[in-house]
N, CA, C and O of each residue as an XYZ file, in Angstrom:
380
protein
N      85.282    126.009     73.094
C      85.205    124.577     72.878
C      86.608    123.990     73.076
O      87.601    124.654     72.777
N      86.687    122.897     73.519
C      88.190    122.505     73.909
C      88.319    121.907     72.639
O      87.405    121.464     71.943
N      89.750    121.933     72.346
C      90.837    121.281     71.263
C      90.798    119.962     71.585
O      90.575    119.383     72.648
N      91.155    119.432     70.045
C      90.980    117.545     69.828
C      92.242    117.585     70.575
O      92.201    116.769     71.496
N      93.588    118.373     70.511
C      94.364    118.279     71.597
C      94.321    118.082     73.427
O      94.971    117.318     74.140
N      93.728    118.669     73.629
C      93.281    118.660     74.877
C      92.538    117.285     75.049
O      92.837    116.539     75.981
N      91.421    116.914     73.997
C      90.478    115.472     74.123
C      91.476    114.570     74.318
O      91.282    113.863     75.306
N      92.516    114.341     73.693
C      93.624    113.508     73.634
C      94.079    113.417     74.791
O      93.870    112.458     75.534
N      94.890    114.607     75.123
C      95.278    114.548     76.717
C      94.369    114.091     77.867
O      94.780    113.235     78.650
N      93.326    114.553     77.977
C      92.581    113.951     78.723
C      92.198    112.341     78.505
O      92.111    111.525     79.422
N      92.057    112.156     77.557
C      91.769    110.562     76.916
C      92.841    109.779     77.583
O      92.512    108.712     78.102
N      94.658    110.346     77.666
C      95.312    109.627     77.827
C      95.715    109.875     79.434
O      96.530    109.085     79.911
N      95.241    110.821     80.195
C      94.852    110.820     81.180
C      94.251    109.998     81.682
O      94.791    109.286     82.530
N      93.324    109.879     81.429
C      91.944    108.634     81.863
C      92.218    107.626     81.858
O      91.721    106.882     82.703
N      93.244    107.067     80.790
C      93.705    105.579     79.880
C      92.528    105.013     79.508
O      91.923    104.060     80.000
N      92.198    105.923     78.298
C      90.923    105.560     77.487
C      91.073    105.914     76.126
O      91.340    107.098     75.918
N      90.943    105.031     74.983
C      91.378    105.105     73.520
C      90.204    105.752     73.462
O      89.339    105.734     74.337
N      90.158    106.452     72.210
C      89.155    107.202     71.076
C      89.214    107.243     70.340
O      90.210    107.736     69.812
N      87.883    106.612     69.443
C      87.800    106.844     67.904
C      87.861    108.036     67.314
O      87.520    108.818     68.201
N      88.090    108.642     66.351
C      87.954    109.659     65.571
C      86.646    110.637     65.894
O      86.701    111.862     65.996
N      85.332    109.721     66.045
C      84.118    110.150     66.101
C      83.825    110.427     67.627
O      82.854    111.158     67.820
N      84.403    110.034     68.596
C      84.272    109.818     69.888
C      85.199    111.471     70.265
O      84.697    112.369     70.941
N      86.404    111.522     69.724
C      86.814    112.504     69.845
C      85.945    114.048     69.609
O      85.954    115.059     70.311
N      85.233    113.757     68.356
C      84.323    115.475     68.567
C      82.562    115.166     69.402
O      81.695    115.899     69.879
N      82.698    113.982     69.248
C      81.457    113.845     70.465
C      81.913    114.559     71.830
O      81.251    115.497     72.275
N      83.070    114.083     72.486
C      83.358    114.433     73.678
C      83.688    115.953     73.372
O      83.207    116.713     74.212
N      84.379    116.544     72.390
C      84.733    118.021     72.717
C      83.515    118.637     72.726
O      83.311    119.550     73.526
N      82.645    118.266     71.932
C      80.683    118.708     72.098
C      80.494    118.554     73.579
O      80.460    119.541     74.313
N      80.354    117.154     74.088
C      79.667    117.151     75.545
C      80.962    118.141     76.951
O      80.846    119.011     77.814
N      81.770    117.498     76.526
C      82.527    118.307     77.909
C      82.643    119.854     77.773
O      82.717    120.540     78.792
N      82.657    120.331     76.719
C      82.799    121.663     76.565
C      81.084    122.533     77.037
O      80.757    123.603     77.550
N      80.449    121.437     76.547
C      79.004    122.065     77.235
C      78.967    121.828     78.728
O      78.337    122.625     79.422
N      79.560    120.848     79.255
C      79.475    120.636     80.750
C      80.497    122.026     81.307
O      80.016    122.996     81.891
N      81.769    121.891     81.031
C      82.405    123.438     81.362
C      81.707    124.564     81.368
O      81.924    125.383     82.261
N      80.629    124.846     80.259
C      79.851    126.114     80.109
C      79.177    126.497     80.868
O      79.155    127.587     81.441
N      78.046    124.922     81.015
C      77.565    125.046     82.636
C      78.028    125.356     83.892
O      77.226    125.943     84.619
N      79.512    125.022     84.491
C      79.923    125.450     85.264
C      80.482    126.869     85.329
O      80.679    127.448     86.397
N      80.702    127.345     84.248
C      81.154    128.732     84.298
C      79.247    129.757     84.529
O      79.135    130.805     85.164
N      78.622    129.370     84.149
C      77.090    129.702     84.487
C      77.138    130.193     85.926
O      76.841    131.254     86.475
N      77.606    129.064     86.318
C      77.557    128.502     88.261
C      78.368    129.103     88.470
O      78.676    128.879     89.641
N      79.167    129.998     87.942
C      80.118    131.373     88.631
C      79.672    132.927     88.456
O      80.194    133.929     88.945
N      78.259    132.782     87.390
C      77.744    133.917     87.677
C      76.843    133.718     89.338
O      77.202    134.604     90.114
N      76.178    133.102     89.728
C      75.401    132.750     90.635
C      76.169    133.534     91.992
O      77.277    133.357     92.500
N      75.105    134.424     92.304
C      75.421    135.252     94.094
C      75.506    134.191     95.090
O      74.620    133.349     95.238
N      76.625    134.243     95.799
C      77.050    133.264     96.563
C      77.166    133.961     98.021
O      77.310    133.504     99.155
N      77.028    135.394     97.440
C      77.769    136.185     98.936
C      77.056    136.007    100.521
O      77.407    136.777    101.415
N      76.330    135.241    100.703
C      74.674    135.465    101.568
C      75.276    133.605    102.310
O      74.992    133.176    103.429
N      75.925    133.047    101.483
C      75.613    131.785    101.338
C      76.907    131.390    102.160
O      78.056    131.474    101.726
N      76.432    130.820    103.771
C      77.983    130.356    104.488
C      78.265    129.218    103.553
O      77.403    128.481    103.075
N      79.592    129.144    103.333
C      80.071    127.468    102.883
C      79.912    126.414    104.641
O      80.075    126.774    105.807
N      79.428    124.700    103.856
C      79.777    124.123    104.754
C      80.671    123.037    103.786
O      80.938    122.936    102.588
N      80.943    122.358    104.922
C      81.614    121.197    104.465
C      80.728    120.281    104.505
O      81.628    119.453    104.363
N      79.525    119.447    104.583
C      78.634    118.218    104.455
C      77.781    118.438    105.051
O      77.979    118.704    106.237
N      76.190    118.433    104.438
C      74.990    118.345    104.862
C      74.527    117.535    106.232
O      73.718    118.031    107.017
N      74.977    116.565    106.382
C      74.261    115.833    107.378
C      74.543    116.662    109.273
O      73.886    116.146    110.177
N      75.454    117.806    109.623
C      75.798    118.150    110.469
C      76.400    117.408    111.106
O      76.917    118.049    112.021
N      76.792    115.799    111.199
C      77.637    114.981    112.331
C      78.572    116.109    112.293
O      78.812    117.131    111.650
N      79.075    115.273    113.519
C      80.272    115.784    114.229
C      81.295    114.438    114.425
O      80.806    113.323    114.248
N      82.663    114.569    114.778
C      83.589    113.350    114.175
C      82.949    112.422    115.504
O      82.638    112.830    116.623
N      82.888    111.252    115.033
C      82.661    110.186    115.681
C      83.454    109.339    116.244
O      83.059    108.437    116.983
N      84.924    109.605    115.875
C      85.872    108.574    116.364
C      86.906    109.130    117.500
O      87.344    110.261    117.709
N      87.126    107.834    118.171
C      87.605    108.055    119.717
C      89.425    108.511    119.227
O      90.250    108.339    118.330
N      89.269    109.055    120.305
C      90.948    110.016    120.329
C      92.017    108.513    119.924
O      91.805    107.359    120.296
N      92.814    108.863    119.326
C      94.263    108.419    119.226
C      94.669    107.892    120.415
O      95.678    108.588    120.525
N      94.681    107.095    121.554
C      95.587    107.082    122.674
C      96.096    105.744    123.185
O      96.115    104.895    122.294
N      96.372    105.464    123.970
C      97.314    103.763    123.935
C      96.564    103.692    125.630
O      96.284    104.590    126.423
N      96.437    102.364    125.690
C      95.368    102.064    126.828
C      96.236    101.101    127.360
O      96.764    100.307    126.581
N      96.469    101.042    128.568
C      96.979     99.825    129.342
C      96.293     98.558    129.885
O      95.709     98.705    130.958
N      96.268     97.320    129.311
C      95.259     96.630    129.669
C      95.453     95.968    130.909
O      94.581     95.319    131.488
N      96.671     96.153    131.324
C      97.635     95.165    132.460
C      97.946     94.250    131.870
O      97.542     93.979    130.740
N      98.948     93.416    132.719
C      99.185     91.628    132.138
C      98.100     90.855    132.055
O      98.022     90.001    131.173
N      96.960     91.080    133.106
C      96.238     89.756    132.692
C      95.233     90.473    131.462
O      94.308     89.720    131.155
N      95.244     91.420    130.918
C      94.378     91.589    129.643
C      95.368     91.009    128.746
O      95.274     89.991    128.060
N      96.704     92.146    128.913
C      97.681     91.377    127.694
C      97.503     89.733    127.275
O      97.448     89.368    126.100
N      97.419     88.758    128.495
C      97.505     87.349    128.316
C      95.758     87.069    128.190
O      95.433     85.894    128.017
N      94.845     87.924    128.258
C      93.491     87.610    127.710
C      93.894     87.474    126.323
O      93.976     86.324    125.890
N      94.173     88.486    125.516
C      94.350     89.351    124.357
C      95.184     88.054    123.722
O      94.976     87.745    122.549
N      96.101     87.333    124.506
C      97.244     86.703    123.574
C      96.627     85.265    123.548
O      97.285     84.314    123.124
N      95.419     85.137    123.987
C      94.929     83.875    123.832
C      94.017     83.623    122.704
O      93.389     82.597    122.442
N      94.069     84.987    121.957
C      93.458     84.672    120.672
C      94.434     84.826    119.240
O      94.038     85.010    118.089
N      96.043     84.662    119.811
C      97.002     84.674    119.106
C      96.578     83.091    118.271
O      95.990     82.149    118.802
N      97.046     83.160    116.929
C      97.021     81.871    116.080
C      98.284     80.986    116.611
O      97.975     79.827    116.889
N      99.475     81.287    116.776
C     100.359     81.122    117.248
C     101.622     82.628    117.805
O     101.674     83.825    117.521
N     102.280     81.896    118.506
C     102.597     82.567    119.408
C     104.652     82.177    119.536
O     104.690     80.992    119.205
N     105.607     82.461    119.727
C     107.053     82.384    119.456
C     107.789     83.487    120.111
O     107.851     84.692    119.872
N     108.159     82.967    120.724
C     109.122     83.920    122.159
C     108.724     85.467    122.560
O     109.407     86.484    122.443
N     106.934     85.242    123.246
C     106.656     86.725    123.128
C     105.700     87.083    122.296
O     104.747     87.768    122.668
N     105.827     86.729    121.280
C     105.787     87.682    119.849
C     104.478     87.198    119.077
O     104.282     86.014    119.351
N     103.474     87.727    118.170
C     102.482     86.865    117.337
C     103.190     86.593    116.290
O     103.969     87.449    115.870
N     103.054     85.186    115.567
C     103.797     84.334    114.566
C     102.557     84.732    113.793
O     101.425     84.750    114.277
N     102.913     85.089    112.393
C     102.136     84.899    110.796
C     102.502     84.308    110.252
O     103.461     83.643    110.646
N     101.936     84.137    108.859
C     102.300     83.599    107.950
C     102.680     84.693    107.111
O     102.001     85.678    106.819
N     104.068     84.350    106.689
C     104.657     85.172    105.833
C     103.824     85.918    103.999
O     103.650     85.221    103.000
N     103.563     87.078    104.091
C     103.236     87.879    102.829
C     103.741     87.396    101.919
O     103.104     86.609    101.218
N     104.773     87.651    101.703
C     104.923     87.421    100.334
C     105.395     86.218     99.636
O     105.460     86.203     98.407
Protein backbone atom coordinates (compact mmCIF):
# COMPACT_ATOMS: atom_id res chain seq x y z
CA UNK A 1 0.00 0.00 0.00
CA UNK A 2 1.64 3.33 -0.70
CA UNK A 3 2.56 5.81 2.21
CA UNK A 4 0.42 9.06 3.13
CA UNK A 5 4.00 10.22 2.16
CA UNK A 6 4.08 9.28 -1.18
CA UNK A 7 -0.05 10.50 -1.43
CA UNK A 8 1.42 13.84 -0.61
CA UNK A 9 4.04 13.80 -3.14
CA UNK A 10 1.99 12.85 -5.69
CA UNK A 11 -0.85 15.31 -4.56
CA UNK A 12 1.80 17.97 -4.88
CA UNK A 13 2.83 16.68 -8.07
CA UNK A 14 -0.53 16.97 -9.59
CA UNK A 15 -1.12 20.52 -7.74
CA UNK A 16 -3.99 19.08 -5.96
CA UNK A 17 -4.79 19.76 -2.08
CA UNK A 18 -6.12 16.83 0.15
CA UNK A 19 -8.17 16.45 2.92
CA UNK A 20 -7.15 14.18 5.60
CA UNK A 21 -9.93 11.72 4.41
CA UNK A 22 -9.08 12.03 0.71
CA UNK A 23 -5.61 11.11 1.61
CA UNK A 24 -6.43 7.29 2.78
CA UNK A 25 -9.19 7.12 0.16
CA UNK A 26 -6.56 7.59 -2.52
CA UNK A 27 -3.80 5.30 -0.83
CA UNK A 28 -6.93 2.57 -0.92
CA UNK A 29 -7.75 3.30 -4.68
CA UNK A 30 -4.24 3.82 -6.26
CA UNK A 31 -2.61 1.14 -4.45
CA UNK A 32 -5.37 -1.23 -5.78
CA UNK A 33 -4.89 0.19 -9.30
CA UNK A 34 -0.89 -0.63 -8.94
CA UNK A 35 -1.91 -4.24 -7.85
CA UNK A 36 -3.74 -4.58 -10.90
CA UNK A 37 -0.97 -3.70 -12.94
CA UNK A 38 1.50 -5.81 -11.31
CA UNK A 39 -1.30 -8.80 -12.16
CA UNK A 40 -0.64 -7.58 -15.89
CA UNK A 41 3.04 -8.65 -15.37
CA UNK A 42 2.16 -12.06 -14.55
CA UNK A 43 0.33 -12.36 -18.04
CA UNK A 44 2.46 -14.50 -21.06
CA UNK A 45 3.36 -11.98 -23.41
CA UNK A 46 6.02 -14.10 -25.18
CA UNK A 47 3.72 -15.17 -28.43
CA UNK A 48 2.54 -11.56 -28.53
CA UNK A 49 4.51 -9.12 -31.32
CA UNK A 50 4.36 -5.55 -29.75
CA UNK A 51 2.84 -2.90 -32.08
CA UNK A 52 2.78 0.56 -31.84
CA UNK A 53 -1.21 1.50 -32.82
CA UNK A 54 -4.05 -0.56 -33.90
CA UNK A 55 -5.35 1.15 -36.83
CA UNK A 56 -2.16 -0.03 -39.22
CA UNK A 57 -1.84 3.61 -41.10
CA UNK A 58 1.20 4.31 -42.33
CA UNK A 59 2.66 8.14 -41.96
CA UNK A 60 0.63 10.30 -44.04
CA UNK A 61 2.60 13.37 -44.30
CA UNK A 62 4.56 14.69 -47.29
CA UNK A 63 8.47 14.80 -46.97
CA UNK A 64 10.12 17.93 -45.47
CA UNK A 65 11.33 19.72 -48.74
CA UNK A 66 11.35 23.44 -50.09
CA UNK A 67 9.55 23.80 -53.51
CA UNK A 68 10.32 26.53 -55.94
CA UNK A 69 7.34 28.31 -57.03
CA UNK A 70 9.20 30.78 -59.48
CA UNK A 71 8.58 34.60 -59.34
CA UNK A 72 5.32 34.61 -60.71
CA UNK A 73 4.01 32.11 -57.86
CA UNK A 74 6.16 34.07 -55.35
CA UNK A 75 4.09 37.38 -56.54
CA UNK A 76 0.77 35.03 -56.69
CA UNK A 77 1.59 34.05 -53.03
CA UNK A 78 2.42 37.84 -52.07
CA UNK A 79 -0.88 39.00 -53.16
CA UNK A 80 -2.43 37.58 -50.26
CA UNK A 81 0.12 39.49 -48.05
CA UNK A 82 -2.02 41.91 -45.49
CA UNK A 83 0.62 44.30 -46.08
CA UNK A 84 3.72 44.25 -47.55
CA UNK A 85 7.30 46.77 -46.75
CA UNK A 86 10.44 46.54 -48.77
CA UNK A 87 10.08 42.84 -49.81
CA UNK A 88 9.08 41.61 -46.66
CA UNK A 89 5.34 40.57 -44.97
CA UNK A 90 4.47 43.45 -42.37
CA UNK A 91 2.50 42.13 -38.95
CA UNK A 92 1.29 43.36 -36.33
CA UNK A 93 3.54 43.30 -33.61
CA UNK A 94 3.05 40.29 -30.59
CA UNK A 95 3.62 41.61 -27.90
Amino acid sequence: MLSREEILNIATLARVGLDEKDIEKYQHDLSEILDYFKKLDEVDVSGVEPIGHITGMQNVFRSDRKEDFGPLGKEAIAKNFPEEKEGYIKVKSVL
